[in-house]
MMTF fields as JSON, N, C-alpha, C and O atoms, coordinates in Angstrom:
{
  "mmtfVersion": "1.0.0",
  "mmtfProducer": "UNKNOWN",
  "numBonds": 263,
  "numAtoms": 264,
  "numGroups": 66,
  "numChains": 1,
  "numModels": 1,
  "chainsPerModel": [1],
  "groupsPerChain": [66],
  "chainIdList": ["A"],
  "bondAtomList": [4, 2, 8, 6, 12, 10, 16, 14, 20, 18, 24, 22, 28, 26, 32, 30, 36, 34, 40, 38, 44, 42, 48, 46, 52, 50, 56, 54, 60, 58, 64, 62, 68, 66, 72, 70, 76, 74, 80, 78, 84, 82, 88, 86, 92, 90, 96, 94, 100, 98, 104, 102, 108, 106, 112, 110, 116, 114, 120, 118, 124, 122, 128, 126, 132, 130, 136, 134, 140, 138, 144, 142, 148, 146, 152, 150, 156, 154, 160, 158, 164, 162, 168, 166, 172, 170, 176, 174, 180, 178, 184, 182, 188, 186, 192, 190, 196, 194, 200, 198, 204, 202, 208, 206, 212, 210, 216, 214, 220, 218, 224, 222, 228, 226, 232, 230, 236, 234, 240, 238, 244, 242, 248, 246, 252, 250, 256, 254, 260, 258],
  "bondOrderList": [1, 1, 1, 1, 1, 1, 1, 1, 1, 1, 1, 1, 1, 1, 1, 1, 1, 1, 1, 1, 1, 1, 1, 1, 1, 1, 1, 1, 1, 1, 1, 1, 1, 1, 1, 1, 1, 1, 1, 1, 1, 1, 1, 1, 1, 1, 1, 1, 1, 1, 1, 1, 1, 1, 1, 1, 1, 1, 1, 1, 1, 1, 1, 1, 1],
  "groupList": [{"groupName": "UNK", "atomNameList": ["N", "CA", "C", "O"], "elementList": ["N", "C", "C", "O"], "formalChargeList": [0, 0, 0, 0], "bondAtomList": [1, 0, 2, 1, 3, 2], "bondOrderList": [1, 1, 2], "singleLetterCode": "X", "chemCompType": "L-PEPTIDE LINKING"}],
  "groupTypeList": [0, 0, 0, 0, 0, 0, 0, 0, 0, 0, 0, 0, 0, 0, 0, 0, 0, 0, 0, 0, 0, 0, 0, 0, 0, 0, 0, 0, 0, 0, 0, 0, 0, 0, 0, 0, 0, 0, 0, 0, 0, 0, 0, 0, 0, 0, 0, 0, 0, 0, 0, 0, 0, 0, 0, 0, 0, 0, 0, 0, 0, 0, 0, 0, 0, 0],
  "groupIdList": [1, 2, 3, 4, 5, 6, 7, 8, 9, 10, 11, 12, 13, 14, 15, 16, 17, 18, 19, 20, 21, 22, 23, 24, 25, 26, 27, 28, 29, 30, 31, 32, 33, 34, 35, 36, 37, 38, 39, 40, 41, 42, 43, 44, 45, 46, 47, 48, 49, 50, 51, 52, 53, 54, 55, 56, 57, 58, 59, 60, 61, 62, 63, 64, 65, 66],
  "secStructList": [7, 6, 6, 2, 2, 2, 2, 2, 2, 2, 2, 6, 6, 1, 7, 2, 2, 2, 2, 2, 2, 2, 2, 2, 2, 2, 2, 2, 2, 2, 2, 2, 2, 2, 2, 2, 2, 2, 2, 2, 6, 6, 6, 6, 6, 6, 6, 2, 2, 2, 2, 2, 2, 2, 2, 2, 2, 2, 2, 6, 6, 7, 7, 7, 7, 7],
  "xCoordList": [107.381, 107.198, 107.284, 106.598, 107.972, 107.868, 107.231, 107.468, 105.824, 104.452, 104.088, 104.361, 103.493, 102.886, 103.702, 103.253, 104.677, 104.876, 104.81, 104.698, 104.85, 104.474, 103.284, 102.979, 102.425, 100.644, 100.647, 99.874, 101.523, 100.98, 101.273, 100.548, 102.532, 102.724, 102.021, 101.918, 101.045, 100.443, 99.005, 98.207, 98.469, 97.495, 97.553, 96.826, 98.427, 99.071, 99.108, 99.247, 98.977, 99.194, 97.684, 97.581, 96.436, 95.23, 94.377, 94.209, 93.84, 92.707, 91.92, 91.851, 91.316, 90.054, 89.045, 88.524, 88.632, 87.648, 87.975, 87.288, 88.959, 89.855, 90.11, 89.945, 90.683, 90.879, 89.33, 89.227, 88.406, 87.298, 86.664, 85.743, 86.995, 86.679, 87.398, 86.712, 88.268, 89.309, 88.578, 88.159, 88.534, 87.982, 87.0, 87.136, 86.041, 84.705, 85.207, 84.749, 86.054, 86.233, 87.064, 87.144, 87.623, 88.54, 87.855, 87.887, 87.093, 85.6, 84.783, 83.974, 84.978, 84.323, 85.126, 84.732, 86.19, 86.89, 87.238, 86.977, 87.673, 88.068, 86.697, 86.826, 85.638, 84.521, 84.059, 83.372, 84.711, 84.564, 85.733, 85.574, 86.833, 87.81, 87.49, 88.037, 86.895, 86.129, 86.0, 86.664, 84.402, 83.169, 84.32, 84.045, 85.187, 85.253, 86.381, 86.818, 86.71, 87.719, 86.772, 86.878, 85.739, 85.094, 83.848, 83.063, 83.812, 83.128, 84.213, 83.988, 85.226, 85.99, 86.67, 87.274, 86.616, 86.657, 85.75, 85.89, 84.428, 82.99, 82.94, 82.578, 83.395, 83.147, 84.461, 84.45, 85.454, 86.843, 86.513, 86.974, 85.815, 85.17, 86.337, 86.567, 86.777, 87.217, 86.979, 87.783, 85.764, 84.382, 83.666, 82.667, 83.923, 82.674, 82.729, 81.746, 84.375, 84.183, 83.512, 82.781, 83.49, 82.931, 81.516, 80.827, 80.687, 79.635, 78.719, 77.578, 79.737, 78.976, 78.866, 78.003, 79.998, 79.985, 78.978, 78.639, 78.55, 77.621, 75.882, 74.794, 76.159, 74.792, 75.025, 73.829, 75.457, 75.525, 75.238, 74.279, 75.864, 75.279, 73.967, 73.484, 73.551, 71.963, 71.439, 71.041, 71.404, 70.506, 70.724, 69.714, 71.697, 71.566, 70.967, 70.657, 70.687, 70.079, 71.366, 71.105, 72.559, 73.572, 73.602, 74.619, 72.475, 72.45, 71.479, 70.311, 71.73, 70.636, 70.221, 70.706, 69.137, 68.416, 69.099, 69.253, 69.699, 70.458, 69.35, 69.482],
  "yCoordList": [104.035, 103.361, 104.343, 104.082, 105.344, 106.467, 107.354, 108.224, 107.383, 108.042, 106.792, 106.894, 105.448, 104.727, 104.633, 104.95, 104.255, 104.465, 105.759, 105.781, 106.602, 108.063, 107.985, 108.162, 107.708, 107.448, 106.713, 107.046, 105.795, 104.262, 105.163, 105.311, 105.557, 106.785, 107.453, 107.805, 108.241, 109.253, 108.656, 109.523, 107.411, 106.832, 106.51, 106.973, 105.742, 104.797, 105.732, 105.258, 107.176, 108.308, 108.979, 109.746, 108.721, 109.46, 108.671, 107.48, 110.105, 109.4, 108.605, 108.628, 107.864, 106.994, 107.769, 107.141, 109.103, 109.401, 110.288, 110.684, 110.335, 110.712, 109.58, 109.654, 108.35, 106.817, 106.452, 105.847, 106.69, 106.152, 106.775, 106.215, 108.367, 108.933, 108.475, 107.461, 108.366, 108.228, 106.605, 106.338, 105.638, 104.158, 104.805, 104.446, 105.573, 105.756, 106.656, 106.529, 107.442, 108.341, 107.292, 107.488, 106.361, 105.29, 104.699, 104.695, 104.104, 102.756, 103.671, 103.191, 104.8, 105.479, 105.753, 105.297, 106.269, 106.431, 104.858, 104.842, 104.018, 102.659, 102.272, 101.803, 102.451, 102.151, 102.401, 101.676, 103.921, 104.93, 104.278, 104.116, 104.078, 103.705, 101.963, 101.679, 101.14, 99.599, 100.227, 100.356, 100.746, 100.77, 101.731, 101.428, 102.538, 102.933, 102.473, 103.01, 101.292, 100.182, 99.517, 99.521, 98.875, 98.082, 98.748, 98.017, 99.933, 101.082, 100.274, 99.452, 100.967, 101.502, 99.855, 99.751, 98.784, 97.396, 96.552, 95.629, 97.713, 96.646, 97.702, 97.331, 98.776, 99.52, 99.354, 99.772, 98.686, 98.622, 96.173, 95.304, 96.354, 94.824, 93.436, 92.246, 94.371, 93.322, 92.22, 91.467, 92.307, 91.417, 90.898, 90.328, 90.933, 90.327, 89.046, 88.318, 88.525, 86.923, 86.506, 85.55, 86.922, 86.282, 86.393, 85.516, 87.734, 87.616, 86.621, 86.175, 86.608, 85.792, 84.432, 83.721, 83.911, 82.64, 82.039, 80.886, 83.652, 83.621, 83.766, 83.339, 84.385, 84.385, 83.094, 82.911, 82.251, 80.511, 79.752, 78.981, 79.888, 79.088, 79.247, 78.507, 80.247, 80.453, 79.719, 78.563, 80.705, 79.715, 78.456, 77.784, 77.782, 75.945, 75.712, 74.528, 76.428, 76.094, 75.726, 75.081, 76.047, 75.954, 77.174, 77.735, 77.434, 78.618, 78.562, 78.785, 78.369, 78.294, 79.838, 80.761, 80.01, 80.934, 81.211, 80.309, 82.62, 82.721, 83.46, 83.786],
  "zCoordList": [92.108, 93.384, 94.542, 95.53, 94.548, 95.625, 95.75, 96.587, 94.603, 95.351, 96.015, 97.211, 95.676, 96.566, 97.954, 99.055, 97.747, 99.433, 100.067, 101.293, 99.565, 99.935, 100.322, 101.501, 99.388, 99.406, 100.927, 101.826, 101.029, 101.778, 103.472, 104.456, 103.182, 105.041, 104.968, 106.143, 104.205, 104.446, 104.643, 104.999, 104.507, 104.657, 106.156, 107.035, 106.264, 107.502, 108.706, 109.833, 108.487, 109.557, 109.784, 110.742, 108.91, 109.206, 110.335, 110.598, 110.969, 112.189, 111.278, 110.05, 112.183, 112.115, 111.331, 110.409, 111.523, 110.475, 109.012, 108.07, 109.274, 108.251, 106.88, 105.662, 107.997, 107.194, 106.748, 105.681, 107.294, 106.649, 105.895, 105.301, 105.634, 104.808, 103.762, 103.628, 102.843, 102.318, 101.933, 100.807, 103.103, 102.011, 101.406, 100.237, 101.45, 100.636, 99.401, 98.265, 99.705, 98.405, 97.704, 96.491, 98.099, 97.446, 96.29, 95.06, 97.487, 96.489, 95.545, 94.75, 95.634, 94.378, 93.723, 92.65, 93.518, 93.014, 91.921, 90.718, 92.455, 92.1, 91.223, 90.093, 91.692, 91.212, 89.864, 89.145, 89.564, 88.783, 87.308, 86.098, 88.252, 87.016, 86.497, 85.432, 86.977, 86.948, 85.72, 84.691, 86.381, 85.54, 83.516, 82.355, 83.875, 82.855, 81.867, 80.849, 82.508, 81.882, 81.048, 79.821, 81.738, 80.939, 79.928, 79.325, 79.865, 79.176, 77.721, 76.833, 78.104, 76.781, 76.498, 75.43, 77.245, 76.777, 75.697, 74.895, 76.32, 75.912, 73.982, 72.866, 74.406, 73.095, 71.918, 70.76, 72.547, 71.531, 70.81, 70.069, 71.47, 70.594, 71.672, 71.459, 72.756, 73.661, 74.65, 75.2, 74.731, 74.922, 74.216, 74.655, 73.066, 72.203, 72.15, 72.012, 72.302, 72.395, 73.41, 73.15, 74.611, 75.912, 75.729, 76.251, 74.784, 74.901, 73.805, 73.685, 73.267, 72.178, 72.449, 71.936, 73.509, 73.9, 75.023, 75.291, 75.715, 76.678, 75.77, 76.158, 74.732, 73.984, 73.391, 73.169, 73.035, 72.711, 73.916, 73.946, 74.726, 76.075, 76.824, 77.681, 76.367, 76.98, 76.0, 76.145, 74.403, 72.954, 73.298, 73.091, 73.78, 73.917, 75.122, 75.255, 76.069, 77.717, 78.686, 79.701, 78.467, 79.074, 80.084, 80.493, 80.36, 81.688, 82.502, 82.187, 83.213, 85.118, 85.344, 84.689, 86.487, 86.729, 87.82, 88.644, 88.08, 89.447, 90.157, 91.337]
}
């Protein structure tokens, strides 16, 4: 807990273009670790129930056109 609040003053103290640099390297960053959660989710068979339940609900027409 005392890097994040470390993290959280040292955030809480940057200029404006400093702070907005920092959301963008964030959202990539964050983006980066998403995408590679569900990498190593979709490849360890931790999804397969959802997809299979989603490949049954289309085969019956239980899915709309978004």
């Amino acid at each position: 807990m005392e890097n994040v609040q470390t993290i959280e003053k040292a955030v809480s103290r940057l200029s404006k273009l400093d702070l907005k640099n920092f959301r963008n390297w964030y959202e990539r960053f964050d983006q980066k670790v998403w995408d590679d959660q569900f990498k190593e989710d979709a490849e360890s068979g931790k999804l397969d129930v959802v997809a299979d339940q989603a490949i049954t609900d289309f085969k019956a027409g239980r899915c709309k056109e978004i």
